[in-house]
LOSEKE-780601 format. One record per residue (C-alpha): residue number from 1; residue in three letters; y, z, x. Coordinates in Angstrom, 1 decimal, always signed. Each point is the difference from the previous one (the first is absolute). Layout:
N
[site NUM 'ALA' [Y Z X]]
...
END
This chain:
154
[site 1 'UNK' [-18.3 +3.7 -6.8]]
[site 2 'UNK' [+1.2 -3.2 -1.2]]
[site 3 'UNK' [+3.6 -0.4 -2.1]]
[site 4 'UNK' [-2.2 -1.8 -3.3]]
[site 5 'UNK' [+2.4 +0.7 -3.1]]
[site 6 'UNK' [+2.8 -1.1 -0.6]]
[site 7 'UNK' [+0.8 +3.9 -1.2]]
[site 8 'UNK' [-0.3 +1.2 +3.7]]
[site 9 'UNK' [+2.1 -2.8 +1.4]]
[site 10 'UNK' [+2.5 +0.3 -2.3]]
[site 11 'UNK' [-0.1 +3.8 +1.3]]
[site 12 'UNK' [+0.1 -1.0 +3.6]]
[site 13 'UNK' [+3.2 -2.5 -0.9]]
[site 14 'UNK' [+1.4 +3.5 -2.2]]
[site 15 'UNK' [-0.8 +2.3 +3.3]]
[site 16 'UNK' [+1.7 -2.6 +2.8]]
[site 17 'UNK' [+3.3 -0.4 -2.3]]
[site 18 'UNK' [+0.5 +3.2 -0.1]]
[site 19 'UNK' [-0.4 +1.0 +3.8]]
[site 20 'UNK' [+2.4 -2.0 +0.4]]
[site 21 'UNK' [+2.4 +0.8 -2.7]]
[site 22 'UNK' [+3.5 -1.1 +0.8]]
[site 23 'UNK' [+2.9 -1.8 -2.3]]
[site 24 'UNK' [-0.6 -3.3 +1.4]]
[site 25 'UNK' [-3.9 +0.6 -0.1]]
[site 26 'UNK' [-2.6 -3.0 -1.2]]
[site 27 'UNK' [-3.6 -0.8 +0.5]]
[site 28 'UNK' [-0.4 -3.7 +1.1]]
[site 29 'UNK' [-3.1 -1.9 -0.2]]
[site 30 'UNK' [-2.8 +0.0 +1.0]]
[site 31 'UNK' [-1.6 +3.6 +0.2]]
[site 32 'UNK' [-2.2 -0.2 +2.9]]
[site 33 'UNK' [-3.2 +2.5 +0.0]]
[site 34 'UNK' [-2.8 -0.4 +2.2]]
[site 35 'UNK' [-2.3 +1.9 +2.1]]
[site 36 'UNK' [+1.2 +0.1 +3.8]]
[site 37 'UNK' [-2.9 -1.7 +2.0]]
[site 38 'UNK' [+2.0 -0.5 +3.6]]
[site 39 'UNK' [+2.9 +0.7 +1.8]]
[site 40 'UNK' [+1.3 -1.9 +3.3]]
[site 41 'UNK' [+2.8 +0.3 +2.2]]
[site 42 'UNK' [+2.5 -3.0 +0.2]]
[site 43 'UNK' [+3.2 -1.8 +1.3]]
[site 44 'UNK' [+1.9 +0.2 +3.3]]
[site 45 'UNK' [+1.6 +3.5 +1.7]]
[site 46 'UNK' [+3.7 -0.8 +0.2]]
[site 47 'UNK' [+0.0 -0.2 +3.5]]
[site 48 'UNK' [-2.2 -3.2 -0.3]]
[site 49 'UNK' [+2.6 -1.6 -2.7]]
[site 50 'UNK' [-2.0 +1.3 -2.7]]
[site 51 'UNK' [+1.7 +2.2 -3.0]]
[site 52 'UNK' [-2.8 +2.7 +1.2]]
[site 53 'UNK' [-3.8 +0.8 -1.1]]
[site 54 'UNK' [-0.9 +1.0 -3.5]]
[site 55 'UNK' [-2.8 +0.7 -1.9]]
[site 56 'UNK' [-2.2 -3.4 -1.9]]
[site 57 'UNK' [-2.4 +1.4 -2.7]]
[site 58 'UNK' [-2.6 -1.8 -1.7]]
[site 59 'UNK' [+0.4 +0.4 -3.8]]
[site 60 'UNK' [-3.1 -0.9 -2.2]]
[site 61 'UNK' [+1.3 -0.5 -3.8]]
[site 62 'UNK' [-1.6 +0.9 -2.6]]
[site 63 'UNK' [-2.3 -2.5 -1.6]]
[site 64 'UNK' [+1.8 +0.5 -3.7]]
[site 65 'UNK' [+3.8 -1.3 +1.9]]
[site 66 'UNK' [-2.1 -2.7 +1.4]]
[site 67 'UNK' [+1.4 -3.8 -1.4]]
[site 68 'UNK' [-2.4 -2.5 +0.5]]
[site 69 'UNK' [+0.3 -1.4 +3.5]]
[site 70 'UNK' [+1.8 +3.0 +1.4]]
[site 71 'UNK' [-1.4 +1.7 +3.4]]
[site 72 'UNK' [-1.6 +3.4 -0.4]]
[site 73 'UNK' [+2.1 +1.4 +2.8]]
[site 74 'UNK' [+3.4 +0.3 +0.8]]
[site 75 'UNK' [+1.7 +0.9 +3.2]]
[site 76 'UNK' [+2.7 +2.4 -0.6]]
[site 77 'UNK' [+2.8 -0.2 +3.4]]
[site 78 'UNK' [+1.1 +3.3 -0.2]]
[site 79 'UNK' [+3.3 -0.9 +2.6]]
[site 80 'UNK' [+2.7 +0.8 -2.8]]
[site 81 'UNK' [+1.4 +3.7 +0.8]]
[site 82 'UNK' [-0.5 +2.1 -3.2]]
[site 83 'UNK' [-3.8 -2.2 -0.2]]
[site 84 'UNK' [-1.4 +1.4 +3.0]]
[site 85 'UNK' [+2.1 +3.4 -0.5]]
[site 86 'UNK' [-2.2 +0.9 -3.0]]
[site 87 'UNK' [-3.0 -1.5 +1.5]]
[site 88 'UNK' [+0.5 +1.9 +3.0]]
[site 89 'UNK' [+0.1 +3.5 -2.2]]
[site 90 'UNK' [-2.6 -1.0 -2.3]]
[site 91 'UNK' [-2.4 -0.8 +3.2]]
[site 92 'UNK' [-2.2 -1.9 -2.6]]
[site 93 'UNK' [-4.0 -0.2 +1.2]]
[site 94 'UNK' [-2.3 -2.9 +0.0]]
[site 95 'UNK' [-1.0 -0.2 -3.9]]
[site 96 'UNK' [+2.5 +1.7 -1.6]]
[site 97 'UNK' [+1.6 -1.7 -3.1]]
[site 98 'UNK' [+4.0 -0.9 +0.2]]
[site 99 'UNK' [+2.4 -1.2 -2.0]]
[site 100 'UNK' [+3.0 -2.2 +1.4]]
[site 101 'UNK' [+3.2 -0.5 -2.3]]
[site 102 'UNK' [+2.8 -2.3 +2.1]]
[site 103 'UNK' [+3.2 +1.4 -2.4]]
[site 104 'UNK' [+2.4 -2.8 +2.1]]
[site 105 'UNK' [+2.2 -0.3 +2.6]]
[site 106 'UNK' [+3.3 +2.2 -0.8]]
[site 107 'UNK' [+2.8 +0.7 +1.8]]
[site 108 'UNK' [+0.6 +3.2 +2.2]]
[site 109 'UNK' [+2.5 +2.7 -1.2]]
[site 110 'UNK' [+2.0 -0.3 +2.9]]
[site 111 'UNK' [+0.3 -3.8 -0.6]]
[site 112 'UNK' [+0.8 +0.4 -3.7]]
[site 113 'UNK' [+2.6 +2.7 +0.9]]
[site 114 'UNK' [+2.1 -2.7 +2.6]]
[site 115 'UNK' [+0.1 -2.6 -2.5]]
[site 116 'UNK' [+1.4 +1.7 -2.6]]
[site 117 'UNK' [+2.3 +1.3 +2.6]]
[site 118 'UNK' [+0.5 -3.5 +1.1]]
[site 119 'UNK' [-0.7 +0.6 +3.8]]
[site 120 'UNK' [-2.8 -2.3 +0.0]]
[site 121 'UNK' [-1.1 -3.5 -0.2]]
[site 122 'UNK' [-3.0 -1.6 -1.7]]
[site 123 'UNK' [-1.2 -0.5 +3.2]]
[site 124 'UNK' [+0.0 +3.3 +1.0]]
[site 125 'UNK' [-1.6 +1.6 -3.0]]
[site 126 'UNK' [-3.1 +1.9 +0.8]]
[site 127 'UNK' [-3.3 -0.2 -1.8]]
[site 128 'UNK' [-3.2 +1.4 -0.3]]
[site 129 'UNK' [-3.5 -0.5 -2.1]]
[site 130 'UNK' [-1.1 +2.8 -2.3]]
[site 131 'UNK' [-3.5 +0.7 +0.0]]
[site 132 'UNK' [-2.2 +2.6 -1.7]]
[site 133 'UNK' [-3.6 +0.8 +1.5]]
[site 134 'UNK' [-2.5 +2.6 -1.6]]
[site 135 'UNK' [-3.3 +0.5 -0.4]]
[site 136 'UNK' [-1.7 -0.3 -3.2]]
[site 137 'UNK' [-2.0 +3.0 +0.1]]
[site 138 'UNK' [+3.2 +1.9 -0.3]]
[site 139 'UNK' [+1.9 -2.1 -2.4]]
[site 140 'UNK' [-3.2 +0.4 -2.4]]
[site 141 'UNK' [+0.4 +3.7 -0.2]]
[site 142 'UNK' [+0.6 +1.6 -2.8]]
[site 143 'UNK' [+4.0 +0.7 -1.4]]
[site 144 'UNK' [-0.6 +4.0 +1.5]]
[site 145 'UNK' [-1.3 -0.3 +3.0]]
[site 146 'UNK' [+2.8 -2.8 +0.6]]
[site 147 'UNK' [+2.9 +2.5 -0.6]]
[site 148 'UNK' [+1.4 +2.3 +2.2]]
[site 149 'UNK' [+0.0 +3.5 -1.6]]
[site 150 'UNK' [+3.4 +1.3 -1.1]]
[site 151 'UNK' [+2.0 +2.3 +1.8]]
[site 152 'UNK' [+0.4 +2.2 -3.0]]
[site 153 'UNK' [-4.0 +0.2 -0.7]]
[site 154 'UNK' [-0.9 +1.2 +3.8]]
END
């Protein structure tokens, strides 16, 4: 199933925002949605000098986010920590559909929490990239079957 309005991608962009609801929350560009066509192993174990192996997927775009001159595919390098957390519990297959949203590189609660407390240095501040992963089978399902039911109405 291919992502061909701009109706279902602006209820993609809708779905991701919202799993990710948060005050400091934004959806970046660009939305990437593709059909998975490989997945490789890469990088270095640590004991080598390398930051460890993660996950390399092959992405192929849609033909409609396509610019003229822009590769089909695009390799996705799944090494950031909350990336290839949500990969690893969405175990995506060979052809299913995904949609990528980077939402930025923020900085950790603990970090925010020493400098207002003053106890540490720009250096020291702590990082991390937010990423959102889902597949768009689920984020094109309809507003019910997207809820969870009530506690009240079991």
């Amino acid at each position: 199933m291919s992502v061909n309005s701009a109706e279902e991608r602006a209820l993609i962009r809708d779905r991701i925002a919202r799993t990710n609801a948060r005050p400091h929350d934004f959806v970046s560009e660009p939305l990437l949605i593709g059909e998975l066509t490989l997945v490789r192993i890469a990088g270095k174990e640590k004991k080598e000098g390398g930051y460890g192996k993660y996950p390399v997927l092959v992405i192929k775009r849609d033909a409609e986010d396509l610019t003229e001159g822009q590769a089909p595919y695009v390799a996705c390098h799944a090494f950031h920590f909350l990336l290839g957390e949500q990969l690893q519990e969405l175990k995506p297959k060979k052809g299913e559909r995904l949609a990528f949203q980077w939402g930025g590189k923020l900085e950790t609660n603990a970090s925010a929490k020493a400098v207002e407390a003053g106890t540490v240095d720009d250096a020291d501040r702590t990082f991390y990239h937010m990423w959102t992963v889902l597949r768009v089978a689920d984020l094109l399902t309809t507003e019910e079957e997207d809820s969870d039911p009530l506690p009240w109405e079991s």
